[in-house]
Structures are given as C-alpha cells and as structure tokens.
C-alpha positions, 0 to 999 in steps of 0.5 A, a space after each residue: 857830456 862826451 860825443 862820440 862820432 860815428 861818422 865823417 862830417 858832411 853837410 845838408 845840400 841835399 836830404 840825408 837820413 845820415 845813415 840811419 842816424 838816431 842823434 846828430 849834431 848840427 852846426 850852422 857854419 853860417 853869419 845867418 840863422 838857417 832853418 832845419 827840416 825833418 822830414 819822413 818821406 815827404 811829411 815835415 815832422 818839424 822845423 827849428 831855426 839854428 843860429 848863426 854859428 850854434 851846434 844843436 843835436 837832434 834826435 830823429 828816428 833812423 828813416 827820418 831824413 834833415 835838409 837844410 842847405 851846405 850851411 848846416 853841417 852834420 855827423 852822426 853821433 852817440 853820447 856817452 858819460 
C-alpha cells in the first residue's frame, strides 16, 4: 500500500476534524499506550488504545473530530495502489 499525504503533520493537543479528513494516520510518539477519541460534536462515536510508538489509519466521516493529547501525531492521508 502506498500513502499519500494530504496535509502537514500536526498533533492532537486539541480536538481536530484535520480538515474535513476521511483517513488519517495516527502515530503515537509516546513510551505509553495513549487513547484516541472520536468524537461528532460532543458524541464519543469510539475509542481505541494506540501503542507505544504504533501507526494506526483511521477512517472517520469529514465532521467527525480525534483528540487524544501532543503524543499522537496526525496527517490527513489518502491511499493509493
């Protein structure tokens, strides 16, 4: 699988929708699991535990929002074949 980037790197210290993103990749720049929340305006759609240093893409409608602290690092991404 290729990525391709549609954005500039940034992290989640605040809530983001990454600009109407639809598949971001997530990072976790941390030694410590670190949970991901998304969110549609104040609704928790989900949660997941991101490892220590593990990449996770995650698809999410363009309003949906993530948050999760300055540990998980985010950009907007599409893949290609």
């Amino acid at each position: 699988m290729k990525i391709k980037m549609l954005g500039s790197q940034s992290d989640l210290t605040a809530a983001t929708d990454l600009s109407h993103a639809t598949l971001v990749r997530v990072y976790n720049s941390t030694a410590g699991d670190l949970v991901l929340t998304q969110k549609l305006g104040s609704t928790v759609l989900g949660t997941m535990t991101v490892p220590s240093k593990g990449i996770e893409l995650v698809s999410k409608m363009p309003a949906d929002t993530l948050e999760g602290g300055v540990g998980l690092k985010v950009v907007s991404i599409a893949k290609t074949s």
